[in-house]
ZADO-1210 file (C-alpha; in nm, 4 decimals, padded with zeros to 6 digits):
<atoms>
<atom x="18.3040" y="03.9748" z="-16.5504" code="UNK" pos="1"/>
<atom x="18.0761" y="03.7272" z="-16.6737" code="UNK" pos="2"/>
<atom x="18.2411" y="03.4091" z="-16.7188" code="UNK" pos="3"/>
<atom x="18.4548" y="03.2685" z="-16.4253" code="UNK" pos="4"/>
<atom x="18.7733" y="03.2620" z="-16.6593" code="UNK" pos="5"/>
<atom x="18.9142" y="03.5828" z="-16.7792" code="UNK" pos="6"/>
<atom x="19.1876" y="03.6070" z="-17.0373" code="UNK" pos="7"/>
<atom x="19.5481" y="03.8102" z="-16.9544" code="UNK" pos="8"/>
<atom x="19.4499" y="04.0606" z="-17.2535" code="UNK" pos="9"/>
<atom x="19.1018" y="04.1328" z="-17.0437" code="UNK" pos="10"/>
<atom x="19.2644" y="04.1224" z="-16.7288" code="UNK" pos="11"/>
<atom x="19.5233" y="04.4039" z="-16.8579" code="UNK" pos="12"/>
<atom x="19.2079" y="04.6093" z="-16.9408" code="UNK" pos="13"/>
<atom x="19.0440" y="04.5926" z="-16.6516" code="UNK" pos="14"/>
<atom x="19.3744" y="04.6423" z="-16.4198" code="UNK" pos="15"/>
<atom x="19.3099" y="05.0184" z="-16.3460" code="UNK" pos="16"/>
<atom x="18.9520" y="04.9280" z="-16.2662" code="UNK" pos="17"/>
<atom x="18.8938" y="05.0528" z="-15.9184" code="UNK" pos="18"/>
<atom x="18.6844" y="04.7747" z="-15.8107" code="UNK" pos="19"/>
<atom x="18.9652" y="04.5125" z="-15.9471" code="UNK" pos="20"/>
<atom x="19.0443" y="04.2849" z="-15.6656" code="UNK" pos="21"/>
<atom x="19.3852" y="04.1261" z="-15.7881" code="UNK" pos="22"/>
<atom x="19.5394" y="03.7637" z="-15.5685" code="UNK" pos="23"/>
<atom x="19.8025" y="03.5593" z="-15.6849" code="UNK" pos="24"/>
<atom x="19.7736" y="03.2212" z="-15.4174" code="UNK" pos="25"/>
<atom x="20.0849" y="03.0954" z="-15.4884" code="UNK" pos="26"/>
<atom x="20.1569" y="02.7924" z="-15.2931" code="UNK" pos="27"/>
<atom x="20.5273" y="02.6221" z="-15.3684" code="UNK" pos="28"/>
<atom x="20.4612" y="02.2276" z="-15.3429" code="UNK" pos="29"/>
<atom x="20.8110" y="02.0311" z="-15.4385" code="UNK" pos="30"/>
<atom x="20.7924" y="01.7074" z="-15.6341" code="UNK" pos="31"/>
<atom x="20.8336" y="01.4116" z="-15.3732" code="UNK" pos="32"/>
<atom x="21.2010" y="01.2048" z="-15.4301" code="UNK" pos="33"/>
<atom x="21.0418" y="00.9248" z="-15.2401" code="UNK" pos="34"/>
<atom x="20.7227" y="00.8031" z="-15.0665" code="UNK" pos="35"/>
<atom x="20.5989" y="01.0368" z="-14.7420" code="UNK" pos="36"/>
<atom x="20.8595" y="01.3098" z="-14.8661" code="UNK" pos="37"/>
<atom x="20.5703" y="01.6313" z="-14.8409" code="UNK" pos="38"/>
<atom x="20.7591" y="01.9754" z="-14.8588" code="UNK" pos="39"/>
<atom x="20.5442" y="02.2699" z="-14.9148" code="UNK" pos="40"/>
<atom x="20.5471" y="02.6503" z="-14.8282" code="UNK" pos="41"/>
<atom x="20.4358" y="02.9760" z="-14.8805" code="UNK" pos="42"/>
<atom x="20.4498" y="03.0973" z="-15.2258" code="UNK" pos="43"/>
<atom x="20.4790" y="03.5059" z="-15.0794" code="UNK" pos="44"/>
<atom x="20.8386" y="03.4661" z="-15.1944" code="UNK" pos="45"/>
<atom x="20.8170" y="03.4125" z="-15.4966" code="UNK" pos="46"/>
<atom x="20.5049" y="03.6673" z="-15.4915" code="UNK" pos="47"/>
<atom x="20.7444" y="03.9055" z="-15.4205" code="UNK" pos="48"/>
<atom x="21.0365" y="03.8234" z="-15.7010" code="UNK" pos="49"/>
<atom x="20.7384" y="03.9115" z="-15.9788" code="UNK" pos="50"/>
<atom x="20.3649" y="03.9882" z="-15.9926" code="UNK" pos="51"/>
<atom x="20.0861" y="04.1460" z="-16.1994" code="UNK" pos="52"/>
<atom x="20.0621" y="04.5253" z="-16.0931" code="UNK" pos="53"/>
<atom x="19.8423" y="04.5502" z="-15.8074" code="UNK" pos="54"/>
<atom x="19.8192" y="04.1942" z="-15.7021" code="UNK" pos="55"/>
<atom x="19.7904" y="04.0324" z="-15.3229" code="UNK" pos="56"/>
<atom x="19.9451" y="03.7447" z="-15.2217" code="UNK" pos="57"/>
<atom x="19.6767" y="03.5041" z="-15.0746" code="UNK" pos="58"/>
<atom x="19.8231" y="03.2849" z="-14.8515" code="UNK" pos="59"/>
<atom x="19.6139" y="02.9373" z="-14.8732" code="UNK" pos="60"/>
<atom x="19.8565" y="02.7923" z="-14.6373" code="UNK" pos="61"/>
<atom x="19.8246" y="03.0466" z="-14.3782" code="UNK" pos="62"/>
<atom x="19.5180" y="03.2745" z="-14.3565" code="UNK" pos="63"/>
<atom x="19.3163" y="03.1373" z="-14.5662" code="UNK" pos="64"/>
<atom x="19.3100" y="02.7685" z="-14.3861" code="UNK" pos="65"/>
<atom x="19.2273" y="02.5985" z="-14.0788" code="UNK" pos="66"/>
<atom x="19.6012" y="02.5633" z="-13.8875" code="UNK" pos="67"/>
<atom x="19.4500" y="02.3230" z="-13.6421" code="UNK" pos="68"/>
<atom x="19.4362" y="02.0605" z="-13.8519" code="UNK" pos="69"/>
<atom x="19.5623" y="01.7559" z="-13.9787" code="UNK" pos="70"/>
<atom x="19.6045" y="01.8185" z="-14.3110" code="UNK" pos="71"/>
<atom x="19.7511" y="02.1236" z="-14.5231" code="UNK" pos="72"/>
<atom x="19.5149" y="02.3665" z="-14.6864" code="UNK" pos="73"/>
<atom x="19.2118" y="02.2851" z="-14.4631" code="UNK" pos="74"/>
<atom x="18.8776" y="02.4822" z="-14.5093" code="UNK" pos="75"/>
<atom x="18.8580" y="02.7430" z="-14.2637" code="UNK" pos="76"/>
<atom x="18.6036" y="02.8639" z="-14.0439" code="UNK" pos="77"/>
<atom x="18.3966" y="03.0915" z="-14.2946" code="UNK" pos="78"/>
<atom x="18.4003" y="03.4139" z="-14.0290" code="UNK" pos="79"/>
<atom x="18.7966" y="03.3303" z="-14.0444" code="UNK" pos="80"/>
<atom x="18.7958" y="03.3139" z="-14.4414" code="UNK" pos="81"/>
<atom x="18.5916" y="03.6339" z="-14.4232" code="UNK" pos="82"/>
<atom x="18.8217" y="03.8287" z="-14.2177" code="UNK" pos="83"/>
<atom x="19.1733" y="03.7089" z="-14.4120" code="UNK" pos="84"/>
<atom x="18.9476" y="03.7726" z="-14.7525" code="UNK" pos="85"/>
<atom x="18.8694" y="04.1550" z="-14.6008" code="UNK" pos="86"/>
<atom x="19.2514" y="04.2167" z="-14.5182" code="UNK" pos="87"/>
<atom x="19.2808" y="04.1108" z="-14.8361" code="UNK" pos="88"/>
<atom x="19.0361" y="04.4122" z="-14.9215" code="UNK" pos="89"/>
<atom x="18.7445" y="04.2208" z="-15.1212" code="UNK" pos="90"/>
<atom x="18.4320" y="04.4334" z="-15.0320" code="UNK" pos="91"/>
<atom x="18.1214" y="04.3382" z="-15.2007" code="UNK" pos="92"/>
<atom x="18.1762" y="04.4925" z="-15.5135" code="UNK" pos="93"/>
<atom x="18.5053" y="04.3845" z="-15.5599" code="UNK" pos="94"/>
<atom x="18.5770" y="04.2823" z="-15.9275" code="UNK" pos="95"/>
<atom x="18.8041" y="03.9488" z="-15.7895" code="UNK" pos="96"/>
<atom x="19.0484" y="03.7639" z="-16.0159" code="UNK" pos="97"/>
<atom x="19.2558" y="03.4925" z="-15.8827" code="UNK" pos="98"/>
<atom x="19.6127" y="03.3615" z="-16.0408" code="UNK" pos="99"/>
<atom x="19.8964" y="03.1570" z="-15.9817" code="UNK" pos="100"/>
<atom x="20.2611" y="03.1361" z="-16.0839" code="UNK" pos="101"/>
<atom x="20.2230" y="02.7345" z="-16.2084" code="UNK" pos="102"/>
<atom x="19.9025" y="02.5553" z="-16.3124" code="UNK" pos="103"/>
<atom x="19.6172" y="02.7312" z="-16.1882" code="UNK" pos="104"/>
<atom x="19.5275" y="02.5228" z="-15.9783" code="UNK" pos="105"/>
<atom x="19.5514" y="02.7056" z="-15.6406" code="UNK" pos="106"/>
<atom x="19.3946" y="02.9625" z="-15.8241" code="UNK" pos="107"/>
<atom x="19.0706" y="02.7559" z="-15.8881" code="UNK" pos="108"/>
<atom x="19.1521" y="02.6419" z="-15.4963" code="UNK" pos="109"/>
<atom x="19.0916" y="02.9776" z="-15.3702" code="UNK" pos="110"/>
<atom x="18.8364" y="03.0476" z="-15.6375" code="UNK" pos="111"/>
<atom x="18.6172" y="02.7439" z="-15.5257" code="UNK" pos="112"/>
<atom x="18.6441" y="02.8779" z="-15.1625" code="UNK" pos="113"/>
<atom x="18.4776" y="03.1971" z="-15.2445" code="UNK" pos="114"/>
<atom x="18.2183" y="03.0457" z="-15.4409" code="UNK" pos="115"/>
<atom x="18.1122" y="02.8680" z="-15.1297" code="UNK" pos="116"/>
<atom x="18.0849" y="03.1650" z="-14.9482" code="UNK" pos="117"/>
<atom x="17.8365" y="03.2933" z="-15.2354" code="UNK" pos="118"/>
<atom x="18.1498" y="03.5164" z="-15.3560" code="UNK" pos="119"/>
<atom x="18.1775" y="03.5604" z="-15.7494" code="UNK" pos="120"/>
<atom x="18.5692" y="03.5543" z="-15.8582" code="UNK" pos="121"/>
<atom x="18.7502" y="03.4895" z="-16.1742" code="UNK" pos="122"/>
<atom x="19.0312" y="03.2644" z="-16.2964" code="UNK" pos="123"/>
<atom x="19.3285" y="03.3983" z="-16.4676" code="UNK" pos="124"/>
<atom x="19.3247" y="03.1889" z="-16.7808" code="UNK" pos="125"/>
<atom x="19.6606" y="03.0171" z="-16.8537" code="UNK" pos="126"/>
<atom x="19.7754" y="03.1904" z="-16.5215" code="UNK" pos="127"/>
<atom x="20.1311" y="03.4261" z="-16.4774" code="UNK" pos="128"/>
<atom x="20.2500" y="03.2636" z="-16.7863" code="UNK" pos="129"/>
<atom x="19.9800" y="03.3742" z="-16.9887" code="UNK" pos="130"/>
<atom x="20.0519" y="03.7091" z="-16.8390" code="UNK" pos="131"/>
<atom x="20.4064" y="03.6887" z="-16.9294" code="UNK" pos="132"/>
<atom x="20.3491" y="03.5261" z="-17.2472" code="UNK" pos="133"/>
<atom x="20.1183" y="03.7792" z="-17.3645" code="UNK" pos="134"/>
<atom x="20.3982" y="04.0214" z="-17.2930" code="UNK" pos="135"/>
<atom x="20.2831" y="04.1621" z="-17.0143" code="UNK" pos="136"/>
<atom x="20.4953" y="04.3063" z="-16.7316" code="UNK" pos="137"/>
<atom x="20.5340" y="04.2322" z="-16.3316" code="UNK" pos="138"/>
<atom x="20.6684" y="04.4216" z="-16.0567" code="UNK" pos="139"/>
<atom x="20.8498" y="04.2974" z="-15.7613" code="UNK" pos="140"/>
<atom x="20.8155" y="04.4158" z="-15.3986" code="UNK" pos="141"/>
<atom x="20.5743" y="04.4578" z="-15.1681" code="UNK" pos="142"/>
<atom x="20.2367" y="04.5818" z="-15.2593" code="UNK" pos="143"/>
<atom x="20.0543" y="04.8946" z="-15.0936" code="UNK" pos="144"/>
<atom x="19.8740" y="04.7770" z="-14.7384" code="UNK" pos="145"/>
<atom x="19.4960" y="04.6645" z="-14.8694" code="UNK" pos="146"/>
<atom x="19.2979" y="04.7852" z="-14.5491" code="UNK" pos="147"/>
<atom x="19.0471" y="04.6304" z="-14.4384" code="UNK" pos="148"/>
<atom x="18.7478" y="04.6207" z="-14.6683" code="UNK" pos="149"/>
<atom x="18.3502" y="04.4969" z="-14.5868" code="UNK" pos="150"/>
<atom x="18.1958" y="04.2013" z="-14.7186" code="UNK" pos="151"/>
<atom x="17.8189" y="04.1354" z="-14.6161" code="UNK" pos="152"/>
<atom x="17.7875" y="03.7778" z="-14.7233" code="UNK" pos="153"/>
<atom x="17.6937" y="03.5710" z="-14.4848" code="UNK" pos="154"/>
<atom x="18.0092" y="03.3736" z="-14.2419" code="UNK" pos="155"/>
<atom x="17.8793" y="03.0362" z="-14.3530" code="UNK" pos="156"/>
<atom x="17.9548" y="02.7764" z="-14.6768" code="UNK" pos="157"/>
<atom x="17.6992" y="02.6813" z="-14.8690" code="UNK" pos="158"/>
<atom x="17.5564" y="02.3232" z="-14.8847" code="UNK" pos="159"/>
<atom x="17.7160" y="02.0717" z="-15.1419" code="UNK" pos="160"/>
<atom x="18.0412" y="02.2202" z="-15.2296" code="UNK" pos="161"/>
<atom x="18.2469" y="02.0025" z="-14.9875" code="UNK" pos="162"/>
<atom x="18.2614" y="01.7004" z="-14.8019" code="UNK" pos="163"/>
<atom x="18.4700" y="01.5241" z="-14.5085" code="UNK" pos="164"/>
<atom x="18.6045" y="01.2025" z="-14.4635" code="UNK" pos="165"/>
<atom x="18.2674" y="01.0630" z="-14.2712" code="UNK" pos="166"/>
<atom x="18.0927" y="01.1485" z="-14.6055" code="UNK" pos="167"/>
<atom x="18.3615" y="00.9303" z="-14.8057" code="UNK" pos="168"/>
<atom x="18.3677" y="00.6745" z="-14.5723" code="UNK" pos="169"/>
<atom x="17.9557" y="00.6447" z="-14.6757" code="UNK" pos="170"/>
<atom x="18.0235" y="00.6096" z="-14.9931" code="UNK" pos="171"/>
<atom x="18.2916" y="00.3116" z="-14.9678" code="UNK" pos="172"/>
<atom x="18.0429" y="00.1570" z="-14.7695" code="UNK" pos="173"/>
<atom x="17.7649" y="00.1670" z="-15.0204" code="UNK" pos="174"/>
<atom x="17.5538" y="00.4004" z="-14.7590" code="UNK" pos="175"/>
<atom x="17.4878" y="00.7259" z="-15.0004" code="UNK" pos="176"/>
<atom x="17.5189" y="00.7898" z="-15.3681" code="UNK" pos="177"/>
<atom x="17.7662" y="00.9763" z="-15.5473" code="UNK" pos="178"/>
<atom x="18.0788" y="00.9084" z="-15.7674" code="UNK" pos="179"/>
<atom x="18.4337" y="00.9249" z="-15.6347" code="UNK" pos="180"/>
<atom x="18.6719" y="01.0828" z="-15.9030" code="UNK" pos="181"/>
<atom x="19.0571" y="01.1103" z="-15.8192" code="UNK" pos="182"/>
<atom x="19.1704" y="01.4076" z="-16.0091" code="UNK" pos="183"/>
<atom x="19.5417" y="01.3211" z="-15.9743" code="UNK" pos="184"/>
<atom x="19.7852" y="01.1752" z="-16.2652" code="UNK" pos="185"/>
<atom x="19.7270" y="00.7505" z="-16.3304" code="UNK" pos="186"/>
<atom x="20.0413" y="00.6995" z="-16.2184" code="UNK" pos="187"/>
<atom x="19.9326" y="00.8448" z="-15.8341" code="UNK" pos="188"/>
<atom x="19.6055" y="00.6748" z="-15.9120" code="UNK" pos="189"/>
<atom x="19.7237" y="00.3625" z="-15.9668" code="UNK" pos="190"/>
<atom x="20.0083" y="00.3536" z="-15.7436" code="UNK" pos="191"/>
<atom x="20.3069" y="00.3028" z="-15.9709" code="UNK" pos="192"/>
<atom x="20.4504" y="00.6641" z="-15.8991" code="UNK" pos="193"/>
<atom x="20.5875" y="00.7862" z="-15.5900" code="UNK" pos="194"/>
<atom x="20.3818" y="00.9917" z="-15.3185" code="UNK" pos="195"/>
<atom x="20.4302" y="01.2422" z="-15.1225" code="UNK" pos="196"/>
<atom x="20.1427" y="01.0915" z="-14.9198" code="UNK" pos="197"/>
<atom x="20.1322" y="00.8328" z="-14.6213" code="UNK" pos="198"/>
<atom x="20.0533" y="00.5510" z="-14.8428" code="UNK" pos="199"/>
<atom x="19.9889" y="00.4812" z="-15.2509" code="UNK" pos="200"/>
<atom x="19.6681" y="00.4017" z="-15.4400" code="UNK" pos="201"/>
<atom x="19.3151" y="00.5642" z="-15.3951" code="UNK" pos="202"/>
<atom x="18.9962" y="00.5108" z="-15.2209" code="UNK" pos="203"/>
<atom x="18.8197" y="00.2258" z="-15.3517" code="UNK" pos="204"/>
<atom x="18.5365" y="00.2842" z="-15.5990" code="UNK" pos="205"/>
<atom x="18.6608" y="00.5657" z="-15.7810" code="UNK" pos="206"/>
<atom x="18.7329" y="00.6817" z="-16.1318" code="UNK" pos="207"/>
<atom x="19.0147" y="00.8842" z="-16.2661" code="UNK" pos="208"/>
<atom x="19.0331" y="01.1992" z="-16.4816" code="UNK" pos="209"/>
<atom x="19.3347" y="01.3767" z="-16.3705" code="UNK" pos="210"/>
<atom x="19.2757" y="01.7399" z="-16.3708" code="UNK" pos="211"/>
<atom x="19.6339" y="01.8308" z="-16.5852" code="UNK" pos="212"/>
<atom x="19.4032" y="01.6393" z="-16.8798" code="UNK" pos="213"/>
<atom x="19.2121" y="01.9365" z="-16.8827" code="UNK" pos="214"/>
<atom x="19.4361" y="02.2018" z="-17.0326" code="UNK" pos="215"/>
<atom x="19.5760" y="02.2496" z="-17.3387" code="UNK" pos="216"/>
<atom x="19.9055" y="02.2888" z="-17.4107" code="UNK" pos="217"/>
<atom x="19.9390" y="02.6741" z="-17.3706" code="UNK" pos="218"/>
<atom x="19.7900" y="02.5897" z="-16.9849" code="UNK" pos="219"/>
<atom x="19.4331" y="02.7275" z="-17.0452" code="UNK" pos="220"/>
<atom x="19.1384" y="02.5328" z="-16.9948" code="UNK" pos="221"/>
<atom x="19.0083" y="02.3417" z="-17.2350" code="UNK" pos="222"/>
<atom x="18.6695" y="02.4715" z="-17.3725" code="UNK" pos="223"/>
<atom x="18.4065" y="02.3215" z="-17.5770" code="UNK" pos="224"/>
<atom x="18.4119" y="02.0381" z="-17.8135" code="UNK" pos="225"/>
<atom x="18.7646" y="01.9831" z="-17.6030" code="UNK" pos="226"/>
<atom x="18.6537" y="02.0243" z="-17.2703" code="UNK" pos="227"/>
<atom x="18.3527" y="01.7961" z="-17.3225" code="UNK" pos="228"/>
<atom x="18.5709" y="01.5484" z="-17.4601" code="UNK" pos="229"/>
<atom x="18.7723" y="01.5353" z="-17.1771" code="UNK" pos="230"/>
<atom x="18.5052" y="01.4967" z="-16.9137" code="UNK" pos="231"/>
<atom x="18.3245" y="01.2219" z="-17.1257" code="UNK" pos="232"/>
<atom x="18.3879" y="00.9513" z="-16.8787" code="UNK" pos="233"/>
<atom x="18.2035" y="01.1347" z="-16.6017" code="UNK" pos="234"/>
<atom x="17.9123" y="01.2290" z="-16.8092" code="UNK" pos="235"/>
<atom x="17.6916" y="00.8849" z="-16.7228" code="UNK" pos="236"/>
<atom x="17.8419" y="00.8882" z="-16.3383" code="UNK" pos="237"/>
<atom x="17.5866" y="00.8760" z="-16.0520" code="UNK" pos="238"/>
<atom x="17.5838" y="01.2274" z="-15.9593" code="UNK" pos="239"/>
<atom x="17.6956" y="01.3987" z="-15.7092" code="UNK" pos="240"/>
<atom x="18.0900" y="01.4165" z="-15.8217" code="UNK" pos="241"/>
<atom x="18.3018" y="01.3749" z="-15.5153" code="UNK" pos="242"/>
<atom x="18.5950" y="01.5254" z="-15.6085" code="UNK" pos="243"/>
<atom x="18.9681" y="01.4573" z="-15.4157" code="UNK" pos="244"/>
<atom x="19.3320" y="01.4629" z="-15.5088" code="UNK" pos="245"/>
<atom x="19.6246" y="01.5211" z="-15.2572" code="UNK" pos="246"/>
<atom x="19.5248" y="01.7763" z="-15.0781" code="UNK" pos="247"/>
<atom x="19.2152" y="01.8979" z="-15.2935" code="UNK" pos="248"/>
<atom x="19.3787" y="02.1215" z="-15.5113" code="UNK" pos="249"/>
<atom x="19.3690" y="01.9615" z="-15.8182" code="UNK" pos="250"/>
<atom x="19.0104" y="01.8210" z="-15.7397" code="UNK" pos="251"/>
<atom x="18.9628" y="02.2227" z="-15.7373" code="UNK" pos="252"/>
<atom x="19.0524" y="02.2360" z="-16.1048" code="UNK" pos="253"/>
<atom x="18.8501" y="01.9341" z="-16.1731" code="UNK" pos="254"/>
<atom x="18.6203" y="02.1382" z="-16.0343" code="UNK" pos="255"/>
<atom x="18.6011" y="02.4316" z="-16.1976" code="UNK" pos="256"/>
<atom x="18.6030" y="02.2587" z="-16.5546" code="UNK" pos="257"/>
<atom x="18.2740" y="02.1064" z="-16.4736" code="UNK" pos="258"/>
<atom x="18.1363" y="02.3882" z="-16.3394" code="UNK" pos="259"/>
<atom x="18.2624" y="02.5296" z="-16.7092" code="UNK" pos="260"/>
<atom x="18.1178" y="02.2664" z="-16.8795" code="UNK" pos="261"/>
<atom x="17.7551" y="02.3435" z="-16.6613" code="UNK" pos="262"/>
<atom x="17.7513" y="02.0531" z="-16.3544" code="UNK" pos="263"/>
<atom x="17.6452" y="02.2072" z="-16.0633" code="UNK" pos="264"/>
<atom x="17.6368" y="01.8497" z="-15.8325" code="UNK" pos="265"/>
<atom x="18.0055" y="01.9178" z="-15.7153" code="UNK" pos="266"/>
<atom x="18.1620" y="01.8571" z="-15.4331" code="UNK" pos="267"/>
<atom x="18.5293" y="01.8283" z="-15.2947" code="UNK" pos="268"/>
<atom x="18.6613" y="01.6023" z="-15.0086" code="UNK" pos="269"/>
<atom x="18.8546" y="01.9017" z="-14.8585" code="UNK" pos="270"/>
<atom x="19.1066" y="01.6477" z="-14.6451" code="UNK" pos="271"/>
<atom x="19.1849" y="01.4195" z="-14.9783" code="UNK" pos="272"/>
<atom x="19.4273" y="01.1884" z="-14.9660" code="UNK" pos="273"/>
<atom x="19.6924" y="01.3735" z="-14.7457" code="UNK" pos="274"/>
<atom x="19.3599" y="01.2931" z="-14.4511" code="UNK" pos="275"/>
<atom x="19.2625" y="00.9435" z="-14.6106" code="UNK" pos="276"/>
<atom x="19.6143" y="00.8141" z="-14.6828" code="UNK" pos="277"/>
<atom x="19.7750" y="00.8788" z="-14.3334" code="UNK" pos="278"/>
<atom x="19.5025" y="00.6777" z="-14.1487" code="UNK" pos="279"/>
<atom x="19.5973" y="00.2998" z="-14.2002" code="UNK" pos="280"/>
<atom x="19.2573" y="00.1812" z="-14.0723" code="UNK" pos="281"/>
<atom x="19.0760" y="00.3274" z="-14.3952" code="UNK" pos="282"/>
<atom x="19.1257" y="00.1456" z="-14.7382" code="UNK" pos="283"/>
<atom x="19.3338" y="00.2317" z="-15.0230" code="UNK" pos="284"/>
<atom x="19.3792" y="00.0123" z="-15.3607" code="UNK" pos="285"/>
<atom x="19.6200" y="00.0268" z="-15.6314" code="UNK" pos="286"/>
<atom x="19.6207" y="-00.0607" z="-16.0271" code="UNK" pos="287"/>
<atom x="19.4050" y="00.0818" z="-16.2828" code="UNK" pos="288"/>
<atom x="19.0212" y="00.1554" z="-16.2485" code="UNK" pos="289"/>
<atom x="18.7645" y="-00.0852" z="-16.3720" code="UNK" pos="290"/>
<atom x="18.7282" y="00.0315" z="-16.7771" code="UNK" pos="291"/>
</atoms>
């Protein structure tokens, strides 16, 4: 696999392919009724009630991120990620491709994780309802026991795919370059919807393209003429993109559609807004950004 999206029709040819590598990272996030109100967990249930033959459930709120901190979904140590992404049984010539059950977005989550780590993955295109649309089946259950498999990439993340809130904080200040995007609806962005963070608004500086903008009505990305339309805006930004959302999720999808449409100076503010929002000394605006 080639391209870092893979369609359900070439995903059910390739499903008896030994090598196939097959994670669904599910995460269940419920819309917040009112401002604070954050209720997520595990998708592994719903994992279980239907999957594509063969697939894992990666859990991005368990294994695969850093429990000691503040913030849900946190990077993980890399030797940490390593050894959940070998009980997951990725070896080095695993053929990996990554789906969830909504939007895709944990899916490019987990995908933008492993290209970090210098790990090559692919998307599920349109995700399980692509899979089900296409009329393809699912099985329910447990899946056979993975074992643990070998990877020989080295335990570290590579430079430039994420940043932390003392990076942000530079760029508020004017002290380094870069472009802050929020990748989350206008409504979040401008503070006239309700959040399920500590506070509304965004950090102060940044532009918008929220990251559902970039699908098309079926739920596959955007390509082309399309895609390129819909990242005009960030086309004359000073580089690099600094990329956040909630909890960088949807900055993930951002993410991977500019990596589609061939940026490479990407990064994503791992703690986002669930980090920035809930500490009162750092700044947050509302209304629309600057045209």
């Amino acid at each position: 696999m080639s391209d870092i999206l893979i369609s359900a029709k070439e995903l059910a040819y390739t499903l008896d392919d030994p090598r196939l590598c097959l994670l669904d990272a599910s995460v269940e996030l419920a819309a917040p009724q009112f401002d604070g109100d954050y209720r997520v967990q595990s998708g592994h249930a719903g994992w279980l009630a239907g999957h594509i033959r063969g697939a894992r459930h990666a859990d991005l709120l368990g294994d695969l991120a850093d429990a000691a901190a503040p913030f849900s979904f946190a990077l993980p140590e890399a030797p940490a990620a390593l050894d959940a992404l070998q009980k997951l049984g990725i070896r080095d010539d695993s053929l990996i491709v990554i789906y969830d059950r909504s939007d895709s977005f944990w899916a490019a989550r987990l995908w933008w994780m492993l290209r970090s780590l210098g790990i090559d993955a692919a998307v599920l295109d349109g995700g399980l309802q692509a899979w089900s649309a296409a009329g393809f089946a699912l099985e329910q259950g447990e899946s056979s026991e993975a074992g643990n498999a070998t990877l020989s990439v080295a335990a570290k993340y590579r430079d430039g795919f994420w940043i932390e809130r003392h990076d942000v904080e530079k760029v508020v200040a004017g002290d380094a370059a870069g472009t802050l995007v929020c990748a989350l609806s206008a409504a979040l962005f401008d503070g006239s919807a309700v959040t399920r963070y500590a506070r509304r608004g965004h950090i102060p500086g940044s532009r918008n393209l929220p990251a559902r903008s970039l699908f098309d009505d079926d739920g596959c990305y955007r390509r082309g003429a399309a895609l390129d339309e819909a990242l005009a805006g960030l086309r004359q930004a000073e580089p690099p993109l600094l990329l956040y959302c909630g909890g960088g999720i949807s900055a993930a999808a951002l993410a991977l559609a500019l990596t589609l449409a061939g940026e490479t100076r990407v990064a994503i503010y791992d703690g986002s807004l669930q980090e920035w929002a809930a500490e009162p000394a750092l700044p947050l605006t509302t209304g629309a950004a600057p045209a």
